[in-house]
C-alpha positions in Angstrom: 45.5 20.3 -12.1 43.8 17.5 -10.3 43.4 17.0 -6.4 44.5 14.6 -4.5 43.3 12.8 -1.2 43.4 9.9 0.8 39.5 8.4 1.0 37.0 9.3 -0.9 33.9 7.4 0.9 30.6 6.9 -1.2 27.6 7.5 0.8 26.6 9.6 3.7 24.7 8.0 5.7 25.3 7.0 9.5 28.0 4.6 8.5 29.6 6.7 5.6 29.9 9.4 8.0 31.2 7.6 10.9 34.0 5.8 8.5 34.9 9.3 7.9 35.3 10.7 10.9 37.1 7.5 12.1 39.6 8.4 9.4 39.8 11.9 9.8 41.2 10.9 13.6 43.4 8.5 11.8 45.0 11.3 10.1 43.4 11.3 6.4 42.0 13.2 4.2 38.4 12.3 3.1 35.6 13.5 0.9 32.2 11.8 0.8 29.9 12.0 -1.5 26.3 12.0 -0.9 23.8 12.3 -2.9 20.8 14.9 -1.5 17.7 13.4 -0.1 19.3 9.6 -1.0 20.0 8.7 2.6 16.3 7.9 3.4 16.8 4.9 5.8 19.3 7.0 8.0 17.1 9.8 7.7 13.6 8.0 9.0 15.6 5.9 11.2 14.7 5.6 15.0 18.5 5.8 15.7 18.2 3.7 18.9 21.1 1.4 20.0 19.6 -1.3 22.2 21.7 -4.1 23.5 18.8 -6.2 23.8 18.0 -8.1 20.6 14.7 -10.4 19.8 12.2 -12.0 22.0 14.3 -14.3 23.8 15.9 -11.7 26.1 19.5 -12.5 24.1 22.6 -9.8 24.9 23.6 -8.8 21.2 26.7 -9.7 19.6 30.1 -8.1 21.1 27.5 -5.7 23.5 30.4 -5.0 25.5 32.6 -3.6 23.1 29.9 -1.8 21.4 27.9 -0.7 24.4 30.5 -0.2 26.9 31.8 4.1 25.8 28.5 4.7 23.6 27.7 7.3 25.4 31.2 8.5 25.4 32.1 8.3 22.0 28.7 10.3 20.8 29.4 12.9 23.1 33.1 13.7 21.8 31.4 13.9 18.6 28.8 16.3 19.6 31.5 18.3 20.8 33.9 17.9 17.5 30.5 18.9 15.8 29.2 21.4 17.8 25.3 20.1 18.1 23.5 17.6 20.3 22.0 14.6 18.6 22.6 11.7 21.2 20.8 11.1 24.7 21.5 8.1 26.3 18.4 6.7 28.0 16.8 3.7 29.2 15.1 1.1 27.4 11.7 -0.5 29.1 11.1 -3.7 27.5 7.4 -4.4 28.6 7.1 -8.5 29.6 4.0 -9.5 27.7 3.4 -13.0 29.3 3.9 -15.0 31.9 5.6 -17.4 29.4 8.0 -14.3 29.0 8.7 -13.3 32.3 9.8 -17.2 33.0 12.0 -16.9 30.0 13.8 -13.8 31.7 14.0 -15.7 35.0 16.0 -18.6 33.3 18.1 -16.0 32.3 18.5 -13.5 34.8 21.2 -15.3 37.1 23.9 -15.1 33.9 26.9 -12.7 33.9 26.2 -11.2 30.5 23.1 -9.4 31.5 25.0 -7.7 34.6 25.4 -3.7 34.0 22.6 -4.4 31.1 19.1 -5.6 32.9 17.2 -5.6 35.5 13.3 -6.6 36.3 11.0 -4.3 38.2 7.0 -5.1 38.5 6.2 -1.3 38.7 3.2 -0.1 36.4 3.2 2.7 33.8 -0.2 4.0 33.1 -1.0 3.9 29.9 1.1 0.9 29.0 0.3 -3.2 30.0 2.8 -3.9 32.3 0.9 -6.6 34.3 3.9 -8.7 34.2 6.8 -6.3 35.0 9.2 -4.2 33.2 13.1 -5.3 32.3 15.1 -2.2 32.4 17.8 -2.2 29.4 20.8 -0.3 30.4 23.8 1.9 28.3 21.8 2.3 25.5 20.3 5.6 23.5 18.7 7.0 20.7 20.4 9.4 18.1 19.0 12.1 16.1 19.8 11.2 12.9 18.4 14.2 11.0 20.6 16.3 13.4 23.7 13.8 13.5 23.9 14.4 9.8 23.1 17.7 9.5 26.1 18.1 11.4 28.2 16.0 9.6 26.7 18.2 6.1 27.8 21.4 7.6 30.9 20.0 9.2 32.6 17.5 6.9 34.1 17.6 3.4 31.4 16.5 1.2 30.1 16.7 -2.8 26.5 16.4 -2.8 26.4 15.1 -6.1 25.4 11.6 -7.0 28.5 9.4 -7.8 29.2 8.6 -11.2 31.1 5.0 -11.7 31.7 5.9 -15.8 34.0 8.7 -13.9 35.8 6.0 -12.0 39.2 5.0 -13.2 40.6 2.1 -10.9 43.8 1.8 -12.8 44.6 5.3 -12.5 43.1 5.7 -9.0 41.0 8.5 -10.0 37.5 9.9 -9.8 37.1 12.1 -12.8 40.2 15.1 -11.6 40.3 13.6 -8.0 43.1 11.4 -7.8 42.7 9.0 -4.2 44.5 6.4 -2.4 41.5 4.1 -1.4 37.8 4.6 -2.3 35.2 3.3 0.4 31.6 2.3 -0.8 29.0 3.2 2.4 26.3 2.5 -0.1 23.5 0.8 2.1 21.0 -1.4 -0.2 21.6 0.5 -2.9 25.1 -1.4 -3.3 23.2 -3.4 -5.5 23.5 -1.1 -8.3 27.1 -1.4 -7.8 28.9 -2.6 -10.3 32.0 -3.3 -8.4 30.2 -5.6 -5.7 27.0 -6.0 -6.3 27.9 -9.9 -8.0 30.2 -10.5 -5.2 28.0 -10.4 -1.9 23.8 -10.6 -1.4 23.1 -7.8 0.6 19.4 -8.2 1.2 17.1 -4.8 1.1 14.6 -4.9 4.4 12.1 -2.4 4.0 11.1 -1.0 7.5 7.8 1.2 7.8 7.0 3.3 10.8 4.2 5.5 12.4 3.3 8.5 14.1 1.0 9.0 16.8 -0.6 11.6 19.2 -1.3 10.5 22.5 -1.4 11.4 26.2 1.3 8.9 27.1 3.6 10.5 30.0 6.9 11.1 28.5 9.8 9.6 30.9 13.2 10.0 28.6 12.4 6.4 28.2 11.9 4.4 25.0 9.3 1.5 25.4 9.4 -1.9 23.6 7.1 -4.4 23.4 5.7 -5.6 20.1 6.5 -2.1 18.9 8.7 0.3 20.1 7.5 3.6 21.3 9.8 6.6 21.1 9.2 10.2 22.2 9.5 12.7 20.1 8.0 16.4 21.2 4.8 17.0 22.5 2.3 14.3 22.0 4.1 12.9 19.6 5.5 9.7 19.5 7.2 7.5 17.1 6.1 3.8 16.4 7.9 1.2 14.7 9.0 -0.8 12.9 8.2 -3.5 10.3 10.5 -5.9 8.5 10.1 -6.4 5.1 12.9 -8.6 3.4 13.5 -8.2 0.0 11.4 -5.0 -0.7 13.2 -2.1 -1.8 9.9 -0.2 -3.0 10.1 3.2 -1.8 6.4 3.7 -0.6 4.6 2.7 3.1 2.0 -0.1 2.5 -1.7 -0.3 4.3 -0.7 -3.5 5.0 2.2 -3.3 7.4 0.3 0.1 8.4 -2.6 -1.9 10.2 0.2 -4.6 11.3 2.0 -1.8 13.0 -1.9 -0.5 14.8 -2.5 -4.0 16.0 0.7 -4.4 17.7 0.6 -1.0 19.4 -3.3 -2.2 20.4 -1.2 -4.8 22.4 1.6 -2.5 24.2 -0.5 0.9 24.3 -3.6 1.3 26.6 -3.8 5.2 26.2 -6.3 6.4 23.0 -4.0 8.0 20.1 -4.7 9.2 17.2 -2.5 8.3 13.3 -0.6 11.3 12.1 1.9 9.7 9.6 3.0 7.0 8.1 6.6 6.5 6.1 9.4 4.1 5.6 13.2 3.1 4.8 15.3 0.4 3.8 17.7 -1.1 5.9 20.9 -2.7 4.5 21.1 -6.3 6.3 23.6 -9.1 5.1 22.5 -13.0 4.5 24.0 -13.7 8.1 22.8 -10.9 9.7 26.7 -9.8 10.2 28.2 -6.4 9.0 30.3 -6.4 5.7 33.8 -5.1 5.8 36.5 -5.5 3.8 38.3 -5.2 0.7 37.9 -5.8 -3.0 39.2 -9.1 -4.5 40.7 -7.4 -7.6 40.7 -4.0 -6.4 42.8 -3.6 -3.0 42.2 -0.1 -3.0 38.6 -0.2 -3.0 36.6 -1.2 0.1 33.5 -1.4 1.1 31.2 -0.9 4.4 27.8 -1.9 4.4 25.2 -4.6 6.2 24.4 -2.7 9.4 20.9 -3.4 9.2 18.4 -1.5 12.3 21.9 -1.5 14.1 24.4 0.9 13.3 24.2 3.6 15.7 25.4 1.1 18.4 27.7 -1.4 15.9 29.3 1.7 13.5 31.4 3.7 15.9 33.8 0.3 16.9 33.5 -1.1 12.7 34.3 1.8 11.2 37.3 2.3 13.9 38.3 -0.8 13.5 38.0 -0.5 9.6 40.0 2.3 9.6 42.7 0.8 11.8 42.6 -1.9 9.1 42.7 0.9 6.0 45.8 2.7 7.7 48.1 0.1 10.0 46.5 -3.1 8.3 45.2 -4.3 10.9 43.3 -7.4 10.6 39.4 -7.5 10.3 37.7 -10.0 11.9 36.7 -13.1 10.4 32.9 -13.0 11.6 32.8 -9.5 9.3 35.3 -9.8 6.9 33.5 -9.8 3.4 35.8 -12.9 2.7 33.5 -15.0 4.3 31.4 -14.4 1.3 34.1 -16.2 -1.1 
């Protein structure tokens, strides 16, 4: 006798398990299958959602709609999970310039920024704050290991890797799992697709981080200047990140190691000392857009991917609006739609 179900979703990571809990509230029955240990970028990743993007000061893409509920949405999950992987908390962008802090105040008087930033020329020891601090608003940081440790022990999952010579299309069936739509959450490694990985250019982007020991006060506050500086316990902090386009390869280099030391030299006046050194690989489409959509031959077989550094913020609205458009057909739209690509 086989089984039957509504969405089998391919890939666990943060937006694989989002798409499934965004169907699960739609009503349908899901099964993901995720591979142990494959989901190293989610796992390593800083999980921070920051609606402040690049060195210009710019308000991200549609930071309303993503920003505006974060906190919210994460919560209702913790609580549908029973764990705590989310804090909300406040992101210090340290100005490094004068030439900076005019760029913020050619900016400042604009609409867009109101409920996000605001300047204050307070110091933080430890950190080189000569010229002021902007104060990024209604973001956070999730705890990915936690987040999908939760989902593991939660959700319906196979922990196998997926086999495509066990995928029939034309019987809608996955060895003796019959399904109604099959969603690829794949990350880079939809280049080993055979389904889509000649039909969109998702670019690997190798990101490498640190961790450091040092005295720096803990406020709940993640710092950013030309790294980021994250709390973690302790003396411990997290110190990132690197981007690497095009590299897939699975190991940290010396390279973007001392790249990483000579930027903190910059932001961090406090002594520290290296404890570790890894990476991941982001997912991150030729436009820098999220990919949704739907096979061209295949129009039960979807796929999510392209997320880049930003899918705790940009996942929980895609994957609800994917959803919307898997179950009531709901249009995608354009700026996301993996259409664009053909």
């Amino acid at each position: 006798m086989s089984e039957t179900i509504d969405f089998i979703i391919v890939g666990g990571g943060i937006s694989g398990r989002l798409m499934q809990l965004a169907l699960q509230n739609q009503g349908g029955t899901t099964l993901v299958f995720d591979e142990a240990n494959s989901n190293q970028s989610s796992i390593v990743a800083a999980g921070l959602a920051n609606p402040l993007v690049g060195k210009f000061f710019t308000i991200g893409w549609r930071a309303n709609e993503f920003f505006n509920g974060l906190t919210d949405f994460y919560q209702d999950l913790e609580n549908r999970l029973d764990a705590h992987f989310y804090k909300p908390c406040t992101m210090r962008r340290i100005i490094a310039s004068a030439g900076e802090q005019n760029i913020w105040l050619s900016k400042a008087h604009q609409s867009k920024y109101v409920g996000f930033c605001d300047f204050s020329p307070e110091p933080i020891p430890g950190l080189d704050t000569n010229f002021g601090i902007l104060n990024v608003h209604q973001g956070g940081e999730l705890d990915t290991r936690l987040f999908l440790k939760a989902c593991y022990e939660n959700l319906p999952t196979d922990n196998s890797k997926f086999d495509f010579g066990l995928l029939n299309m034309a019987e809608n069936r996955y060895g003796n799992l019959q399904f109604k739509h099959i969603v690829f959450c794949e990350g880079y490694k939809v280049m080993e697709n055979p389904y889509f990985n000649t039909l969109l250019n998702v670019v690997p982007t190798k990101g490498e981080l640190i961790e450091i020991d040092t005295e720096l006060a803990p406020k709940g506050d993640i710092y950013l200047g030309s790294v980021f500086l994250q709390h973690l316990y302790d003396r411990r902090w997290r110190v990132g990140s690197t981007y690497s386009q095009g590299d897939s390869s699975q190991f940290p280099t010396e390279m973007m190691k001392n790249d990483l030391l000579v930027k903190l030299d910059k932001t961090l006046n406090s002594p520290y000392t290296l404890v570790e050194h890894y990476c991941g690989i982001r997912p991150a489409s030729i436009d820098r857009k999220p990919i949704l959509g739907t096979h061209p031959l295949h129009k039960n077989m979807h796929l999510v991917n392209g997320m880049g550094s930003k899918s705790v913020s940009l996942a929980p609205l895609l994957t609800q609006e994917m959803s919307e458009y898997l179950i009531n057909n709901t249009p995608l739209q354009p700026e996301v739609d993996i259409q664009r690509f053909w």
